[in-house]
C-alpha positions in Angstrom: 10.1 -24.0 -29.8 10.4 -25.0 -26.1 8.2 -24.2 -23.0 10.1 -22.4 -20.4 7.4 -21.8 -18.0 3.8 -23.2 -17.2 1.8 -20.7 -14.8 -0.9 -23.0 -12.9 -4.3 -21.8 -13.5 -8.0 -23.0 -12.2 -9.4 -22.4 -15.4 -7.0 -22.1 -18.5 -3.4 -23.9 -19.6 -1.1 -21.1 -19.7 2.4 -21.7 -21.3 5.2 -19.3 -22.3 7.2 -20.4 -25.1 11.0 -19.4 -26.4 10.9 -19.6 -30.1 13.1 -17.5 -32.8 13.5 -14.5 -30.3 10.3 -14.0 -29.0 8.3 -15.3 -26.4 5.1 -16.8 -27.4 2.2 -16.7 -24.2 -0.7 -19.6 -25.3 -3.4 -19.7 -23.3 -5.8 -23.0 -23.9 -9.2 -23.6 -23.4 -11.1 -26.5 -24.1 -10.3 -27.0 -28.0 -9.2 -23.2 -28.4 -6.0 -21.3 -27.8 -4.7 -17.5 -28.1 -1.3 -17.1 -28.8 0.2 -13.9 -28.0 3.6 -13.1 -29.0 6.4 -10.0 -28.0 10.0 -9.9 -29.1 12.7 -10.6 -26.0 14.0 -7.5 -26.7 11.0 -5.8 -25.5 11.0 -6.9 -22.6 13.7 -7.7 -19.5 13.4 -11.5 -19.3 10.4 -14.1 -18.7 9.5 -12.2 -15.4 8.3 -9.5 -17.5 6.9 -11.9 -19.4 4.6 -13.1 -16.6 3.7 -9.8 -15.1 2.0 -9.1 -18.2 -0.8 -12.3 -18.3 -3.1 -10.4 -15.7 -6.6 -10.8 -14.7 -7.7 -8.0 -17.3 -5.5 -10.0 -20.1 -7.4 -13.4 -19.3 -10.7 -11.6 -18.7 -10.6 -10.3 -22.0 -9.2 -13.8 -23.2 -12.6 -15.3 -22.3 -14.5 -13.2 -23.7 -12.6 -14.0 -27.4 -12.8 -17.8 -26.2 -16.6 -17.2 -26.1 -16.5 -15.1 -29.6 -14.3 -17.8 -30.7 -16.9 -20.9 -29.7 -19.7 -19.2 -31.4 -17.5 -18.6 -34.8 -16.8 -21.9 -34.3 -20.5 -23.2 -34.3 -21.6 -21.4 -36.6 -19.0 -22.6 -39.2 -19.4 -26.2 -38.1 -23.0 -25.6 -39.4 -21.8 -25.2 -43.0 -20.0 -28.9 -42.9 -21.0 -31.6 -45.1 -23.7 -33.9 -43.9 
């Protein structure tokens, strides 16, 4: 797997990966990360790629960061003491 593009962001790490025919998108915050993935032949190259991580896309990516942190703390509460 190898990162062929990083798309500068104010609040999130946004890579795009090329890995087995597909392009993987991760988007990181803090301790989580969504990984979304589409097959190359779906699209028409990595500009396609990063027309499709758009405000709406990383809108609705906080909101699963924010279901994801409270999963998260609730399942850290069930760790040993």
């Amino acid at each position: 797997m190898r990162v062929i593009a990083d798309i500068p962001h104010p609040r999130y790490k946004i890579q795009i990966f090329s890995y087995n025919a597909k392009y993987l998108v991760k988007i990181e915050l803090g301790q989580f990360e969504q990984v979304f993935k589409i097959a190359e032949s779906d699209v028409n190259g990595l500009e396609d790629v990063k027309r499709m991580i758009t405000d709406q896309l990383l809108r609705n990516s906080l909101e699963r960061f924010l279901t994801m942190r409270t999963d998260w703390e609730e399942a850290f509460k069930n760790k040993s003491i």
